[in-house]
C-alpha positions in Angstrom: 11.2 8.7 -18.1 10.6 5.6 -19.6 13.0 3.0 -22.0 12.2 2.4 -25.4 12.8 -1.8 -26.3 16.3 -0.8 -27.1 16.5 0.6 -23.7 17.0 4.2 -25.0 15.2 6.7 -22.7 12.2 8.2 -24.1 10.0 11.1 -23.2 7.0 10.0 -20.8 3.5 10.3 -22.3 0.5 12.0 -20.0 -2.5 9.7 -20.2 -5.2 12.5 -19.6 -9.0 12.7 -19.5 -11.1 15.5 -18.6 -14.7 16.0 -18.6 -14.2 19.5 -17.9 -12.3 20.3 -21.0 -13.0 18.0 -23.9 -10.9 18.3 -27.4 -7.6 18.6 -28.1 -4.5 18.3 -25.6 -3.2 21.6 -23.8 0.2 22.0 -25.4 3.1 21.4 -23.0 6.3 19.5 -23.3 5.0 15.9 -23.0 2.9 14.2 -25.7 -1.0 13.5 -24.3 -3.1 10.7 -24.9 -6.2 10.8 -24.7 -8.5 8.0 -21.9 -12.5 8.0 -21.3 -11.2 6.2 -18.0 -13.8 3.6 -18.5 -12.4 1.1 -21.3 -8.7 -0.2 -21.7 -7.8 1.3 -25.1 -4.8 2.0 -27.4 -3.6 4.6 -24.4 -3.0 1.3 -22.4 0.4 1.1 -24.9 1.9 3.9 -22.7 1.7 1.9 -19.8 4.7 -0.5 -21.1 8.0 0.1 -18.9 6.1 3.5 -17.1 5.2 4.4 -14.1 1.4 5.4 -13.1 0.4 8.5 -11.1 -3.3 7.7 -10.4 -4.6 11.5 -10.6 -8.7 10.3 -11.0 -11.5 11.9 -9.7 -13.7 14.4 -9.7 -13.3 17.3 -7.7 -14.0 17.3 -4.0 -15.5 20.7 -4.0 -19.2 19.7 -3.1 -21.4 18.4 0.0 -21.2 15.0 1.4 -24.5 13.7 0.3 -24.9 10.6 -0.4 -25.1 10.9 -4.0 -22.0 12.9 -3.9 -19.9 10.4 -2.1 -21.2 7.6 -4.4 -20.2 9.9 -7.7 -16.5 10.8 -5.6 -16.1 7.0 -5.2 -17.4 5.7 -8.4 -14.9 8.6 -10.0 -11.9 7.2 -8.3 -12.3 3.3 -7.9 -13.7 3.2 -12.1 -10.5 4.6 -13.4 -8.5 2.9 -10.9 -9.8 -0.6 -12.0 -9.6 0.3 -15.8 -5.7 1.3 -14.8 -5.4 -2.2 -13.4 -7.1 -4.3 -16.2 -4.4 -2.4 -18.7 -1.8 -2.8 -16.6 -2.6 -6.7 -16.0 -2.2 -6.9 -20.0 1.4 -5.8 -20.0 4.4 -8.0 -20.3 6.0 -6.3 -17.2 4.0 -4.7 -14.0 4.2 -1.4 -13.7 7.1 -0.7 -11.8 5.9 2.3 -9.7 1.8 3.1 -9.3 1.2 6.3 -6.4 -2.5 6.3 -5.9 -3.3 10.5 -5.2 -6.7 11.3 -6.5 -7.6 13.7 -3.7 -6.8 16.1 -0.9 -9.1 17.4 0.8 -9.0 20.1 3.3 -12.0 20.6 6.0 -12.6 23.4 8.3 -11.8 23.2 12.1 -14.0 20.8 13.9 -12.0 21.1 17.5 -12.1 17.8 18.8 -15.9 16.9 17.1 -15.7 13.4 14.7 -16.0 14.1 11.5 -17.8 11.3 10.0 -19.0 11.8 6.1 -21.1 8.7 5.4 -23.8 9.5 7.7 
């Protein structure tokens, strides 16, 4: 929930993207504004007095070339910095901001490191 200036609570907006499923928001209880996650734009407004769930990213569903890991990365960390650059324009930091743009599970290695950047 957030506060409205009057301190009134107020319904919390979803700030979505998807490049999965462009057009209009999935209906569901909370209103949706729409991001490209690469420009701070009018979405930024929901920001005010909110707190941020950093969902970004692409899925993990792929192999760990490098071109993969670069396009996992870039799909996390480009977001993430547009979050920022909003959030810096606000009168008050966001008070809350989780960071949980992946899980991912791997098979069993036994006791083998697992290193994905070679």
């Amino acid at each position: 929930m957030r506060s409205d200036a009057g301190g009134a609570p107020t319904w919390p907006a979803g700030v979505t993207r998807s490049s999965s499923s462009p057009g209009p928001p999935r209906p569901g209880p909370f209103r949706q504004v729409g991001w490209d996650g690469v420009t701070v734009g009018p979405w930024a407004r929901e920001l005010e007095r909110a707190a941020v769930v950093d969902l970004a990213g692409e899925l993990v569903d792929r192999r760990p070339t490098p071109r993969d890991i670069a396009l996992l990365t870039r799909s996390r960390v480009q977001p993430t910095q547009v979050l920022h650059a909003a959030a810096a324009q606000l009168d008050r930091p966001v008070p809350v901001w989780p960071q949980a743009s992946t899980a991912a599970i791997h098979g069993d290695a036994g006791e083998a490191l697992i290193d994905l950047l070679r």
